[in-house]
C-alpha atoms as a printed R data frame, in Angstrom:
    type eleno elety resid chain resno       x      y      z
1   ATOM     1    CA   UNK     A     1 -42.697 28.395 -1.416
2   ATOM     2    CA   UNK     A     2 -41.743 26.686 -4.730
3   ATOM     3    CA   UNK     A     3 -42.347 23.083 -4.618
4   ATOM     4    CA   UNK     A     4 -39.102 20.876 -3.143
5   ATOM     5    CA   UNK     A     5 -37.574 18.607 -5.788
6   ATOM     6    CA   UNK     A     6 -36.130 15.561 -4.123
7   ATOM     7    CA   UNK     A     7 -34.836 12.268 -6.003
8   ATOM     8    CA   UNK     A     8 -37.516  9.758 -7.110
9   ATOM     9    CA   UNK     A     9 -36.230  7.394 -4.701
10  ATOM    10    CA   UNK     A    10 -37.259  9.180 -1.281
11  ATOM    11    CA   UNK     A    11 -40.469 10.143 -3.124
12  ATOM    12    CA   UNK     A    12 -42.687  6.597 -1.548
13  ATOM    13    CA   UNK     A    13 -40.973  7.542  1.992
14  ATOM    14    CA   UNK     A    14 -43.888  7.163  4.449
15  ATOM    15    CA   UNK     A    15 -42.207  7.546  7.679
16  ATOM    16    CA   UNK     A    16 -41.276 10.671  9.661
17  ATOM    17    CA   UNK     A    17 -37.575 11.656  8.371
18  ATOM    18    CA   UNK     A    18 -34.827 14.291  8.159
19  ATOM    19    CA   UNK     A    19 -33.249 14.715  4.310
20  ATOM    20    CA   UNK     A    20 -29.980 16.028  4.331
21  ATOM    21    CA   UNK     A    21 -29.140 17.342  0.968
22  ATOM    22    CA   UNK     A    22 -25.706 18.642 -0.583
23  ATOM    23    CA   UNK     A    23 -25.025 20.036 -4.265
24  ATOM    24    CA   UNK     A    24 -21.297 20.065 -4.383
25  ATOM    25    CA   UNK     A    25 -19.117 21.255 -6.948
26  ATOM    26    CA   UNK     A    26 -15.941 19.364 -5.585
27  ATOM    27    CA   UNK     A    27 -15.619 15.782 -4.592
28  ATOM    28    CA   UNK     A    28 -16.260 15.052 -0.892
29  ATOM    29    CA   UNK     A    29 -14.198 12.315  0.821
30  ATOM    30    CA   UNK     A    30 -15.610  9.408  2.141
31  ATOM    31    CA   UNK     A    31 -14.846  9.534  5.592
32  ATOM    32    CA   UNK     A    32 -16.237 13.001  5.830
33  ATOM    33    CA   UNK     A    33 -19.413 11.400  5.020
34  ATOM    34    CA   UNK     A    34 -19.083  9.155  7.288
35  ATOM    35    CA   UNK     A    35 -17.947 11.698 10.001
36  ATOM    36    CA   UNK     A    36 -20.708 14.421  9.543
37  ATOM    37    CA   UNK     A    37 -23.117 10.830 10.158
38  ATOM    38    CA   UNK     A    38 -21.224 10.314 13.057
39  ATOM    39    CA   UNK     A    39 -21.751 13.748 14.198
40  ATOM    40    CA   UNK     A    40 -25.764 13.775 13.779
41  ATOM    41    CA   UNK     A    41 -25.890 10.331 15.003
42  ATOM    42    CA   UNK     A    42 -23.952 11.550 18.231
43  ATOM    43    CA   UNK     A    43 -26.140 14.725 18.865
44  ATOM    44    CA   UNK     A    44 -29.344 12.746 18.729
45  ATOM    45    CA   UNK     A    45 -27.846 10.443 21.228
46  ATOM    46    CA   UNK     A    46 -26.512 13.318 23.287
47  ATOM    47    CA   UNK     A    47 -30.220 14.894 23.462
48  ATOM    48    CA   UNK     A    48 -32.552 12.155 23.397
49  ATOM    49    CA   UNK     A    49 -30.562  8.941 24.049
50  ATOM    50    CA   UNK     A    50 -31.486  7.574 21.257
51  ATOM    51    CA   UNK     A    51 -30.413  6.696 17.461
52  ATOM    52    CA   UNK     A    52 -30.536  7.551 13.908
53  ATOM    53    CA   UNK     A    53 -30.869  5.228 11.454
54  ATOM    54    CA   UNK     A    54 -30.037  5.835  7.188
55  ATOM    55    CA   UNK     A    55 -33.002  4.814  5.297
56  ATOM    56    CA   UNK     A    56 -31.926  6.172  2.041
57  ATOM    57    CA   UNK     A    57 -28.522  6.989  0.687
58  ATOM    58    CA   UNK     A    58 -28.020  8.523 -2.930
59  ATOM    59    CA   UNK     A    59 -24.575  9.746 -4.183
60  ATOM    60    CA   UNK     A    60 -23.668 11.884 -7.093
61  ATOM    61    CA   UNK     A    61 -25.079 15.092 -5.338
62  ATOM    62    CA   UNK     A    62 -25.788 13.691 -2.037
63  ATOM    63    CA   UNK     A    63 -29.079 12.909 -0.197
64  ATOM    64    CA   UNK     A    64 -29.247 11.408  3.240
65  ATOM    65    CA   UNK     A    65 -32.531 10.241  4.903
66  ATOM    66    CA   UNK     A    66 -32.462  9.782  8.133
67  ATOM    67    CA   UNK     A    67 -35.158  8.432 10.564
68  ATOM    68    CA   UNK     A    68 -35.225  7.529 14.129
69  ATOM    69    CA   UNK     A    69 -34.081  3.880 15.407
70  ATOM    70    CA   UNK     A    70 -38.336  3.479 16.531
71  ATOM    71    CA   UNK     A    71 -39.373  5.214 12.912
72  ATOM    72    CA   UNK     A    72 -38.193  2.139 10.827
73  ATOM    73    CA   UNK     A    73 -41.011 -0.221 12.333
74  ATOM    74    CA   UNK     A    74 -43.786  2.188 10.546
75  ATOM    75    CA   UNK     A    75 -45.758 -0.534  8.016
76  ATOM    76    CA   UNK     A    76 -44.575 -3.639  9.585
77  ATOM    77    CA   UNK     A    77 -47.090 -3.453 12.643
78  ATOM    78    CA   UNK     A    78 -44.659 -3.246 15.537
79  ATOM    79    CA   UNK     A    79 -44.704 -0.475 17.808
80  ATOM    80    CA   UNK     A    80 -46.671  1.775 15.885
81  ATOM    81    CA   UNK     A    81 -47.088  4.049 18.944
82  ATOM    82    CA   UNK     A    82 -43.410  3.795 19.805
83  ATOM    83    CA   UNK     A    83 -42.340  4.555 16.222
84  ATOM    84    CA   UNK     A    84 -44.858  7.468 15.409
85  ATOM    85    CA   UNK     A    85 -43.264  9.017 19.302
86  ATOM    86    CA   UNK     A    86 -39.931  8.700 17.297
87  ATOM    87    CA   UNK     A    87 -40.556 10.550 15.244
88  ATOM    88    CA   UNK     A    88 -42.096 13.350 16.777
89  ATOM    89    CA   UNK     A    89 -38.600 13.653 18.784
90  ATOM    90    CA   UNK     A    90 -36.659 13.661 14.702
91  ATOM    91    CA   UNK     A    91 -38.712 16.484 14.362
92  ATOM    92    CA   UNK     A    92 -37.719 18.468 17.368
93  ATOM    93    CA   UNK     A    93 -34.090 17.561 16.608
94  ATOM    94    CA   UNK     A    94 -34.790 18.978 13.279
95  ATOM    95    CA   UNK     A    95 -35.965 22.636 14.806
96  ATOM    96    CA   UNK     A    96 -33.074 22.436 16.819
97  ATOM    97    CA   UNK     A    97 -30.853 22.094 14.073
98  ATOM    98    CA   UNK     A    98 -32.556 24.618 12.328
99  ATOM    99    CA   UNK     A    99 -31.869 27.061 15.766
100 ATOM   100    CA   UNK     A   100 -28.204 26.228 16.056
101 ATOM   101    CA   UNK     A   101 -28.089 27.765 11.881
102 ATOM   102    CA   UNK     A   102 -30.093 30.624 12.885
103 ATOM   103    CA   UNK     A   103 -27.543 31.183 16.163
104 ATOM   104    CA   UNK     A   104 -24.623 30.712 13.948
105 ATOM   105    CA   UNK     A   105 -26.114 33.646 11.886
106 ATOM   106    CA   UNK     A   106 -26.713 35.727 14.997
107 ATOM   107    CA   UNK     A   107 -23.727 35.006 16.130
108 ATOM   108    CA   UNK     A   108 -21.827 37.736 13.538
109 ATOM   109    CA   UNK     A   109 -24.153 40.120 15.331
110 ATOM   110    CA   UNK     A   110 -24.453 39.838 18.728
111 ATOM   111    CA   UNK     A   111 -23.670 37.776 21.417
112 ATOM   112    CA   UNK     A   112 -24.634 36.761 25.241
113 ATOM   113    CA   UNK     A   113 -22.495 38.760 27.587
114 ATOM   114    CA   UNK     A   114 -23.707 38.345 31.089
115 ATOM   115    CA   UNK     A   115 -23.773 35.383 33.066
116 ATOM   116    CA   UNK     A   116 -27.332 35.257 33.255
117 ATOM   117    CA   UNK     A   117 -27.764 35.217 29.307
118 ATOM   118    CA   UNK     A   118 -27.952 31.954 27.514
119 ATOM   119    CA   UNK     A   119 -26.762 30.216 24.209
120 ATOM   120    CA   UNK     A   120 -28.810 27.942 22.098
121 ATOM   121    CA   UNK     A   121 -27.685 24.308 22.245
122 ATOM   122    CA   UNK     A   122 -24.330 23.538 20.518
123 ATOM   123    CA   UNK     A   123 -24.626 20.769 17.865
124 ATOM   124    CA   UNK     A   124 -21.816 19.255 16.057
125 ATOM   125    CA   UNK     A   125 -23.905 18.079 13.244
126 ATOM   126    CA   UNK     A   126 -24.455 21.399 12.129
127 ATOM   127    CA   UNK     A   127 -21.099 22.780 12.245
128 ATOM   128    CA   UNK     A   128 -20.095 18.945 10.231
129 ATOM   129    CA   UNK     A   129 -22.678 20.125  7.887
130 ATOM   130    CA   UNK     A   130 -21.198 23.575  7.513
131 ATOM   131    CA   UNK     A   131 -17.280 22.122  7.191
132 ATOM   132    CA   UNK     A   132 -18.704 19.263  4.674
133 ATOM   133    CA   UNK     A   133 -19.582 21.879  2.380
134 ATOM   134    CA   UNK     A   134 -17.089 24.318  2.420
135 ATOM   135    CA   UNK     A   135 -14.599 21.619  2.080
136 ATOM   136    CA   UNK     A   136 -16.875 20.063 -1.457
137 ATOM   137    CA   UNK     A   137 -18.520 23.915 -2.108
138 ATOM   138    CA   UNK     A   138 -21.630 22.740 -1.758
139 ATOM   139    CA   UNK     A   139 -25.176 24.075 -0.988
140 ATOM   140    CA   UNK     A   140 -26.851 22.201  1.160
141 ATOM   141    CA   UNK     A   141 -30.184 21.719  2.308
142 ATOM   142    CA   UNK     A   142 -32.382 20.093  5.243
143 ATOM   143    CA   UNK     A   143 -35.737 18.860  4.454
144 ATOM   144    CA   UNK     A   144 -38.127 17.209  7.044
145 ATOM   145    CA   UNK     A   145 -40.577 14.619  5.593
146 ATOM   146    CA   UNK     A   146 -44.341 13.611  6.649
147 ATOM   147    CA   UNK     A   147 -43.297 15.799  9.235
148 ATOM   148    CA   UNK     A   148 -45.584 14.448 12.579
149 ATOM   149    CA   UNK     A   149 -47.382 18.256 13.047
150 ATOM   150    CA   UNK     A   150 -49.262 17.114  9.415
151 ATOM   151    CA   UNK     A   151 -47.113 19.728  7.730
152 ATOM   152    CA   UNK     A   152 -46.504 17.304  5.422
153 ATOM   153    CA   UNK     A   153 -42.733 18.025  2.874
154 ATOM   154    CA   UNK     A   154 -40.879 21.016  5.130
155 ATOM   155    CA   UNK     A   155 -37.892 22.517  3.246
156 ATOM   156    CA   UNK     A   156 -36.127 23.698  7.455
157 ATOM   157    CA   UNK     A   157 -33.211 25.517  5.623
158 ATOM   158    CA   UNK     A   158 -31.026 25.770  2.442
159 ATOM   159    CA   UNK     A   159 -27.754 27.452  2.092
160 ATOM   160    CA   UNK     A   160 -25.762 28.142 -0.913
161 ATOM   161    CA   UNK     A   161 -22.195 27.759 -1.104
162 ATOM   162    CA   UNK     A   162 -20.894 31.340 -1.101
163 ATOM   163    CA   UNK     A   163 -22.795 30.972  2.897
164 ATOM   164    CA   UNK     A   164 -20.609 28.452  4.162
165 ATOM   165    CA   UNK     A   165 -17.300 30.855  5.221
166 ATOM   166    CA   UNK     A   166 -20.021 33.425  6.656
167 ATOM   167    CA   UNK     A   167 -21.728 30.317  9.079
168 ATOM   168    CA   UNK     A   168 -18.116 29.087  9.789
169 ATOM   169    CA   UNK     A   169 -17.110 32.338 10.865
170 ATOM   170    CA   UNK     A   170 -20.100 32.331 13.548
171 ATOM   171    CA   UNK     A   171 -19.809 28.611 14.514
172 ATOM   172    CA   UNK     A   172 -15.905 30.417 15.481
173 ATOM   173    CA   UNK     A   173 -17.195 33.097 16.870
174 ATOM   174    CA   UNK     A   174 -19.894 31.259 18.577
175 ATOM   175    CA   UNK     A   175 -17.150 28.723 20.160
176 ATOM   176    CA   UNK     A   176 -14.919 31.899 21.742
177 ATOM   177    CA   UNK     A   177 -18.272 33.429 23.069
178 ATOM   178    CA   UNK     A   178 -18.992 30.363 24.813
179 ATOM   179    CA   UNK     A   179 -15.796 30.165 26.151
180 ATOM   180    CA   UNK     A   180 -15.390 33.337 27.271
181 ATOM   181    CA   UNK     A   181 -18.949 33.305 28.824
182 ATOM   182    CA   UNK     A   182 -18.231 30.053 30.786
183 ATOM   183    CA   UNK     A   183 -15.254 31.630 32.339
184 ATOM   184    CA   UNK     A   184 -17.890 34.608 33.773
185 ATOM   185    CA   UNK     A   185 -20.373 32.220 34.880
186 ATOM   186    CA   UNK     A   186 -17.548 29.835 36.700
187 ATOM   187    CA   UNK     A   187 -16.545 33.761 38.313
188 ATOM   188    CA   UNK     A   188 -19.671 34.696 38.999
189 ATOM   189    CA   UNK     A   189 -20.808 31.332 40.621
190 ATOM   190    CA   UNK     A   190 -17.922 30.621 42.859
191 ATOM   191    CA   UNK     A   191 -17.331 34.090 44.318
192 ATOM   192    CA   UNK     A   192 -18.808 33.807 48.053
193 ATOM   193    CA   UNK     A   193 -22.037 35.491 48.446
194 ATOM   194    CA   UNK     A   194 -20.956 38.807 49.827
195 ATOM   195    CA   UNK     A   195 -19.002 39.469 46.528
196 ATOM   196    CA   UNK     A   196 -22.366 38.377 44.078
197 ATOM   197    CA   UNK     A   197 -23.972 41.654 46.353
198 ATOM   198    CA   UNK     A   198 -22.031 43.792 44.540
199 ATOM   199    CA   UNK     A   199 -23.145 43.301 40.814
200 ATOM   200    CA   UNK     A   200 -24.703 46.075 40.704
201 ATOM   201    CA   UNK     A   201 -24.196 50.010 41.558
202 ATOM   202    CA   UNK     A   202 -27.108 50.512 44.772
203 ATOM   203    CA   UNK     A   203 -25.105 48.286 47.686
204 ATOM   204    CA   UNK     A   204 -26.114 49.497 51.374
205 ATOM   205    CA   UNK     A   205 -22.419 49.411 53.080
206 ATOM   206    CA   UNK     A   206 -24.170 48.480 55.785
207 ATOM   207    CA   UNK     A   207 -25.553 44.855 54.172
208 ATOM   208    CA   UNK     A   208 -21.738 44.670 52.860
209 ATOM   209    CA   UNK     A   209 -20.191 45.141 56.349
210 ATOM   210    CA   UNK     A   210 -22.540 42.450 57.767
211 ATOM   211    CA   UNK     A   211 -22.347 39.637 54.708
212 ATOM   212    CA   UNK     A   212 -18.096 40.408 54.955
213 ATOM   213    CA   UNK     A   213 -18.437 39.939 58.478
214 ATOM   214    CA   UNK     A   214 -20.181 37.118 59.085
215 ATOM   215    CA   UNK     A   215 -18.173 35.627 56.198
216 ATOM   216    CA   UNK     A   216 -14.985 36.160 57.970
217 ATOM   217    CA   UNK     A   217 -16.485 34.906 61.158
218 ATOM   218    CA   UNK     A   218 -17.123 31.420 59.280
219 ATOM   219    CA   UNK     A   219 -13.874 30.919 58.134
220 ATOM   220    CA   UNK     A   220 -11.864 32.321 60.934
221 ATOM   221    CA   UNK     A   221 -13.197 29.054 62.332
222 ATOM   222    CA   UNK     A   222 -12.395 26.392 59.931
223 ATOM   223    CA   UNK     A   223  -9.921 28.154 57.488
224 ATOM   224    CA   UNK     A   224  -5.896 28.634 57.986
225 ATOM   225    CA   UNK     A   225  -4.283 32.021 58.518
226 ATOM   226    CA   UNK     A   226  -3.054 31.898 54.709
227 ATOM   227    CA   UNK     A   227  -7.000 31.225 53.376
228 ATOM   228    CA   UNK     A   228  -8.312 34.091 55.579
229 ATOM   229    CA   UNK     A   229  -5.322 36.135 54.584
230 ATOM   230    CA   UNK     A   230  -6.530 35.399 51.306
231 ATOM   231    CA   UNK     A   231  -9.986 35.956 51.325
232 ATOM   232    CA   UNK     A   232  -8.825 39.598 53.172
233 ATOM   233    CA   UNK     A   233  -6.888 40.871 50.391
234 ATOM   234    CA   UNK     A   234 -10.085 39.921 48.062
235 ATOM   235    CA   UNK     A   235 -12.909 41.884 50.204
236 ATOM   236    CA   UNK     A   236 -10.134 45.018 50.635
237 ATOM   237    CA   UNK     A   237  -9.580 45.118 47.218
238 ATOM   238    CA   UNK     A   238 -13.174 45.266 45.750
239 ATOM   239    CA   UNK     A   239 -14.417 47.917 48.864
240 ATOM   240    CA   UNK     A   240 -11.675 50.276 47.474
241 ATOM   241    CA   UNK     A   241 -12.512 49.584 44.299
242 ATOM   242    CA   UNK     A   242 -16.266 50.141 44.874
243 ATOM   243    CA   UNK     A   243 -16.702 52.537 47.173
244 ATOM   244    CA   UNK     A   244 -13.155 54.519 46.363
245 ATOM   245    CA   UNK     A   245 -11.623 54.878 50.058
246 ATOM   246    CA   UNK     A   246 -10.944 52.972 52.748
247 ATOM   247    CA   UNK     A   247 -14.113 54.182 54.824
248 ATOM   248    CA   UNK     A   248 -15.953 51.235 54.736
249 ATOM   249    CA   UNK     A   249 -12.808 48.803 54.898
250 ATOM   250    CA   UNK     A   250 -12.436 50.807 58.190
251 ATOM   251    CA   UNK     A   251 -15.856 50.076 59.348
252 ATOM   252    CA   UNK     A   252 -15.407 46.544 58.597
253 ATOM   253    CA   UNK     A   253 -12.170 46.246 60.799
254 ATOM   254    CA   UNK     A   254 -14.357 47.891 63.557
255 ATOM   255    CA   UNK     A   255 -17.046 45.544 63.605
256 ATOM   256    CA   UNK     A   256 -14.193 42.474 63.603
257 ATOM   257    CA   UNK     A   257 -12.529 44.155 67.125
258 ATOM   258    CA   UNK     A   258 -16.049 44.434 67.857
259 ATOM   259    CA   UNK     A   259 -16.665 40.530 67.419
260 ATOM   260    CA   UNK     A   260 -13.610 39.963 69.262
261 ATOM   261    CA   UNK     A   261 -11.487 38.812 65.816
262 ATOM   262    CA   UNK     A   262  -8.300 41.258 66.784
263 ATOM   263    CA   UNK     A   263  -5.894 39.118 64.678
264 ATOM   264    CA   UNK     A   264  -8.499 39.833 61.610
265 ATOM   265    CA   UNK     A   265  -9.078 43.415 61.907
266 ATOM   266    CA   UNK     A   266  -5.104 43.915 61.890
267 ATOM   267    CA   UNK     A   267  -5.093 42.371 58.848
268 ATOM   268    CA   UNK     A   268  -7.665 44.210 57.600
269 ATOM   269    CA   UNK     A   269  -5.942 47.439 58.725
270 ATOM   270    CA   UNK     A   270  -2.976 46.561 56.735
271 ATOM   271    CA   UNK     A   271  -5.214 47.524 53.648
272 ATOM   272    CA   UNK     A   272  -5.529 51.043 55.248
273 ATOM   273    CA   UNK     A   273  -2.936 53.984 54.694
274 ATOM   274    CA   UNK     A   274  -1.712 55.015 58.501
275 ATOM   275    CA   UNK     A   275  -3.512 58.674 57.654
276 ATOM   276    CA   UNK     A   276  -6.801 56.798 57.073
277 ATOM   277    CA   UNK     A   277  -6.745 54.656 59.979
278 ATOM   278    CA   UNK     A   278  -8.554 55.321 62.830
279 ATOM   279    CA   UNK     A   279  -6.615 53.318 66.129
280 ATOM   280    CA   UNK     A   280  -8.276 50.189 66.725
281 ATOM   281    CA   UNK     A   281 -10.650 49.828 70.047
282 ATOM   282    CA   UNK     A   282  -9.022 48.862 73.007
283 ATOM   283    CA   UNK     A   283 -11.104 46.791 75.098
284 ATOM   284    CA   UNK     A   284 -10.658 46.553 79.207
C-alpha cells in the first residue's frame, strides 16, 4: 500500500488516534461538523462509556484526530497504563467502524432474514460520515495512528465521492432490514411455546396436541373467556394451516373433553365444519 500522506501537523502525534479525513469539493457547514463529532462522540459513549477527545483540527480539506478521553495523558506521566488501555478500546471502535462500512456495502447484496440471523452494530458516526460527504462531495478517509497492535500508520478505509449515494443507499436499506427483522424476532419471541414448535416442516401432532393442551389447561385457569377465546382461534388457525384439515384440531378437542375442559373443546369445535366433526364424548 502506497504510503498515507497526512498534514505535517498530525505528523509528531505519539498517541493512539483515529484521523478522520474529508476532500470535499463543496463547502461543508459548520454545524455538520459539529454534528458528525457529536455522532462519533455519542457511539463511543454508547459502546464503551467513555469519551473522545479532538487533538487536532485542520480545515481547508478537513482532518480530525481523535483520541480517547485516557489517551491525552500519554507524555505527561499520568496514567500511562490507563491511557495506553484507551487506546486499545479507539482501536476496536475503529474496526467497528470499519465493519458497519463493510455492512453498509453488504447490505445492497444481501441481508439477514431469519430471526436467528444477526446485524453488525449500527453506528451513527458512520452513516454522519457518509451524509457529511455527500452533502460537501467529498472522499473521505479513516486512518488509525500508532495503532496499539504495533501496526504502526493504518489507512482502515477510503471512499471516493462517486461512493457516497451507493453507502447511503445501504445505510437505507440497512435501516428497513432492521426494522423489518425486529418485527420477526418480537413474533417469533412472544408467540407461546407450542407455536415456536412449528418453525419447521417435521412436527409430531402428537407433541402439538400435548404443548396446545397443556397450554390451554394453564390459561383456562387464570385467563378470561375472551383471552382463551383468543388464544383458540390462534392454535385452530395455524393446525389448518399446517396440517390442511381439521384432523388434528379434532384430536385436540378430544383430549380437552378428555381433561374435563367441555366449555373449551366446544370452542374448539366451532373451528370444525359439522361434516368433519366427530360428536364430542359423553361422559356418565
Amino acid at each position: 500500500m502506497a504510503a498515507i500522506e497526512i498534514p505535517a501537523g498530525f505528523e509528531n502525534e505519539q498517541r493512539p488516534s483515529l484521523i478522520v479525513a474529508l476532500f470535499n469539493e463543496k463547502p461543508i457547514d459548520a454545524g455538520q461538523i459539529g454534528r458528525l463529532l457529536a455522532d462519533f462522540q455519542a457511539d463511543y459513549r454508547r459502546l464503551y462509556g467513555r469519551s473522545l477527545v479532538v487533538g487536532r483540527l485542520e480545515t481547508g480539506s478537513h482532518w480530525i484526530s481523535l483520541l480517547d478521553e485516557a489517551a491525552w495523558t500519554i507524555g505527561t506521566g499520568v496514567a500511562t497504563a490507563l491511557a495506553i488501555e484507551g487506546g486499545k478500546i479507539l482501536f476496536a471502535y475503529a474496526k467497528q467502524i470499519r465493519t458497519s462500512f463493510k455492512h453498509a456495502e453488504t447490505s445492497l447484496k444481501a441481508l439477514p432474514t431469519t430471526p436467528n440471523d444477526s446485524f453488525v452494530e449500527e453506528l451513527r458516526c458512520a452513516e454522519s460520515l457518509v451524509k457529511t460527504a455527500e452533502d460537501g462531495e467529498a472522499a473521505f478517509q479513516l486512518i488509525f495512528d500508532n495503532a496499539p497492535d504495533g501496526s504502526g500508520r493504518r489507512m482502515f478505509l477510503r471512499y471516493e465521492s462517486k461512493d457516497t449515494k451507493r453507502l447511503s443507499k445501504g445505510f437505507k436499506r440497512d435501516k428497513s432490514a432492521r426494522r423489518k427483522h425486529q418485527k420477526l424476532v418480537t413474533r417469533h419471541s412472544t408467540a407461546p411455546a407450542p407455536m415456536q414448535a412449528l418453525i419447521g416442516d417435521d412436527v409430531s401432532h402428537t407433541a402439538l396436541i400435548r404443548d396446545f393442551s397443556q397450554t390451554l389447561d394453564k390459561v383456562s385457569i387464570t385467563g378470561s373467556t375472551d383471552e382463551i377465546r383468543t388464544l383458540i382461534d390462534l392454535i385452530a388457525n395455524t393446525l389448518k394451516s399446517l396440517t390442511g384439515g381439521t384432523q388434528v384440531l379434532e384430536q385436540l378437542a378430544i383430549a380437552m373433553e378428555l381433561n374435563g375442559k367441555m366449555d373449551i373443546s366446544m370452542m374448539i369445535r366451532g373451528h370444525i365444519p359439522p361434516r368433519d366433526c366427530i360428536p364430542p364424548i359423553i361422559s356418565g
